[in-house]
C-alpha positions as CSV (number, residue, x, y, z in Angstrom):
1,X,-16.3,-5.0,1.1
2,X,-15.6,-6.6,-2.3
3,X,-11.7,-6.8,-3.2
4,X,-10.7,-6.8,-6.9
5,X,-7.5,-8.1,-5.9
6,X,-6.5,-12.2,-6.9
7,X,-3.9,-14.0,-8.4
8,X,-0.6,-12.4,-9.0
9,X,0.5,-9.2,-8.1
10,X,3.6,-6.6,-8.4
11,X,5.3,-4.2,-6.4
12,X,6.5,-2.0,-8.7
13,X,9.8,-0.1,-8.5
14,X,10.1,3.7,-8.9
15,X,12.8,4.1,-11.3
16,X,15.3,7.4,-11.1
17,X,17.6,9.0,-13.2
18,X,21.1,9.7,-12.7
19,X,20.4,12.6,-10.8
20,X,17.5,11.7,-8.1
21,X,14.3,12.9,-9.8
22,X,11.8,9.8,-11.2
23,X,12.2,8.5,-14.5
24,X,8.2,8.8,-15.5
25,X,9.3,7.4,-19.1
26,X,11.2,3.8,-17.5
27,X,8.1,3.9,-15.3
28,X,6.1,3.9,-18.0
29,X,7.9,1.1,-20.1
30,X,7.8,-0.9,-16.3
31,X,4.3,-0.9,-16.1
32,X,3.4,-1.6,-19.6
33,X,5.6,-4.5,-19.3
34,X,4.7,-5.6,-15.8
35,X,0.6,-5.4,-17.4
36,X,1.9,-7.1,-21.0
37,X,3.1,-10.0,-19.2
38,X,-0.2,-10.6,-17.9
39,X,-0.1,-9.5,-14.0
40,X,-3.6,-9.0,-12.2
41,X,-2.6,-6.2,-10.2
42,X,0.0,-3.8,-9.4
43,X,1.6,-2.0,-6.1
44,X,2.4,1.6,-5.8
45,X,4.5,2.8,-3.6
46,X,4.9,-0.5,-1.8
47,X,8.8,-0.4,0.1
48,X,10.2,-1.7,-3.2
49,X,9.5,1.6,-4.8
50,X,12.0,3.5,-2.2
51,X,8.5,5.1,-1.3
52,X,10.3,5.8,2.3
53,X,12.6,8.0,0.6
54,X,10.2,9.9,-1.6
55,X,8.7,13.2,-0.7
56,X,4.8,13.5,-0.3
57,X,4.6,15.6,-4.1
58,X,6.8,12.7,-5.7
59,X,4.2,10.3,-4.1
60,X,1.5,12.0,-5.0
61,X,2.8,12.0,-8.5
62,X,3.9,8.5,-8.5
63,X,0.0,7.5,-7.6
64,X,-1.4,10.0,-10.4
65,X,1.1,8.5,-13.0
66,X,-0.2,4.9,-12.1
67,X,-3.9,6.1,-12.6
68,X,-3.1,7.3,-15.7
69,X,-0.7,4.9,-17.4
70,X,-2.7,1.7,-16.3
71,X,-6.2,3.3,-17.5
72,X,-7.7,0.6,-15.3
73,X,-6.7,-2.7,-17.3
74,X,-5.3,-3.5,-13.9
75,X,-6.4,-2.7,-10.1
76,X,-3.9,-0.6,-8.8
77,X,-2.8,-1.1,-4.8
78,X,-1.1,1.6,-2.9
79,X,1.1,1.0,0.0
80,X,0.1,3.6,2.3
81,X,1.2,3.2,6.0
82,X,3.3,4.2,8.9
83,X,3.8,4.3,12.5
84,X,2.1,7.8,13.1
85,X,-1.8,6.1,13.1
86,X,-3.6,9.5,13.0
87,X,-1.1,10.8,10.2
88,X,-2.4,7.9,8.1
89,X,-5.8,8.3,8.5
90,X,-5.1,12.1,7.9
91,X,-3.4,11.3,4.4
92,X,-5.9,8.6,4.0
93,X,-9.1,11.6,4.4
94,X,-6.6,14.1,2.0
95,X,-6.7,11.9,-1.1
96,X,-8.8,11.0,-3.9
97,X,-8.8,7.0,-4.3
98,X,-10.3,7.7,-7.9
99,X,-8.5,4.8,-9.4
100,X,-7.0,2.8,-6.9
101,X,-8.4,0.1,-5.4
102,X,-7.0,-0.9,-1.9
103,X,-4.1,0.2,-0.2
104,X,-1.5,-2.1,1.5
105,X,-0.4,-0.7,5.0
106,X,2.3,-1.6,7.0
107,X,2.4,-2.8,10.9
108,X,3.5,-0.1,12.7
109,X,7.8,0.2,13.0
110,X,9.9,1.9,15.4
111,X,7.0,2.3,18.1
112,X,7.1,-1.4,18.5
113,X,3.8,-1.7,19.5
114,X,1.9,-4.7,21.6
115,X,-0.7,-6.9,19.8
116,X,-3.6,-4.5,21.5
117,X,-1.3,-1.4,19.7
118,X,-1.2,-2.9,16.8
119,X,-5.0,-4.0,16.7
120,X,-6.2,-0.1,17.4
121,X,-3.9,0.9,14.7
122,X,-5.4,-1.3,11.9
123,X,-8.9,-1.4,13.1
124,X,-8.9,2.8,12.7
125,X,-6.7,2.9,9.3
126,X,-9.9,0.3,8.1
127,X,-12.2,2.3,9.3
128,X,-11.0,5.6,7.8
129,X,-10.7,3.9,4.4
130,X,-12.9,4.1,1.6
131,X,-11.0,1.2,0.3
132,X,-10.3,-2.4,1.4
133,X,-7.5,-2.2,3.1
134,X,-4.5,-5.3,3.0
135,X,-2.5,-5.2,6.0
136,X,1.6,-5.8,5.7
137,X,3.2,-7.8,8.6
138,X,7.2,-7.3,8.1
139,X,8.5,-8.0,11.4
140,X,12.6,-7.5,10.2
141,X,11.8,-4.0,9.4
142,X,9.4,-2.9,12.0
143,X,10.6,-5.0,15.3
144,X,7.2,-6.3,16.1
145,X,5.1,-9.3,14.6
146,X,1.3,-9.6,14.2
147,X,0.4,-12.6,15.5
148,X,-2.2,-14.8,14.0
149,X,-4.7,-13.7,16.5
150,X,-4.6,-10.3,15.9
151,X,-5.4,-10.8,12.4
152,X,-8.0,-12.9,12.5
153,X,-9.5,-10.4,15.6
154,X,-9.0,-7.4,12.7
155,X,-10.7,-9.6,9.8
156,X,-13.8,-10.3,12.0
157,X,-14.1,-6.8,13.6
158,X,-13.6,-4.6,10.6
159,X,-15.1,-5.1,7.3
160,X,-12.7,-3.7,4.7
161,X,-9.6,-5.7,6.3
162,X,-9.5,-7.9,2.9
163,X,-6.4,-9.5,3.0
164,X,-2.5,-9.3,4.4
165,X,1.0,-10.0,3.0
166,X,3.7,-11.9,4.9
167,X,7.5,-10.8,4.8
């Protein structure tokens, strides 16, 4: 599977106002900026956007908001993950991915899963994806690391595994 995704690319923040609901208006002037200043590509809802403490309609909005404000002059990642595989793939099977272009998932936290966890989990996010999928290896945040081996198992067994970002 083809990835449209090189160079430099931003996790962008979900800004608020005083009061808890998203500030559409700084999140426009954000990405405008962000896209401006010459980035290839940009990350919704990646864990810099506070997208653990969003609800599924303020996601869902945050996405749409993206599609719309970059107008594809940029690819547009989404970090969609979690420790719940099946939920994944069920949110994964529940959305449109008119407009994005991969999705950044992260390694499975709190479960604390073996390699051979970790592997099953990936290989049937990838394989429920329309999109290529990047995988996210955070071990401070989810008490388990993927090992070079179980990468390179993933990128040779599933096609759409495209890529990976190391925290």
């Amino acid at each position: 599977m083809a990835s449209k995704f090189s160079g430099t690319g931003v996790a962008v923040v979900t800004p608020f106002h005083m009061y808890g609901t998203i500030d559409f208006s700084a999140l426009e002037k954000v990405l405008n900026h962000i896209i401006e200043g010459g980035v290839d590509f940009v990350l919704a809802l990646g864990t810099t956007s506070e997208s653990a403490t969003l609800s599924k309609d303020e996601k869902n909005a945050v996405v749409n908001f993206f599609i719309e404000t970059v107008n594809k002059r940029v690819p547009i990642m989404m970090g969609l993950g979690g420790n719940n595989t099946q939920e994944v793939i069920n949110t994964i099977k529940s959305i449109s991915f008119d407009g994005i272009d991969g999705i950044l998932s992260v390694s499975p936290y709190y479960n604390k899963p073996q390699q051979k966890g970790i592997f099953q989990h990936f290989k049937n996010i990838a394989s429920a994806s329309p999109v290529p999928v990047y995988l996210y290896n955070v071990p401070s945040r989810t008490s388990s690391n993927m090992t070079a081996e179980t990468v390179l198992k993933l990128a040779g067994s599933v096609s759409n595994i495209a890529g990976i970002k190391e925290a």
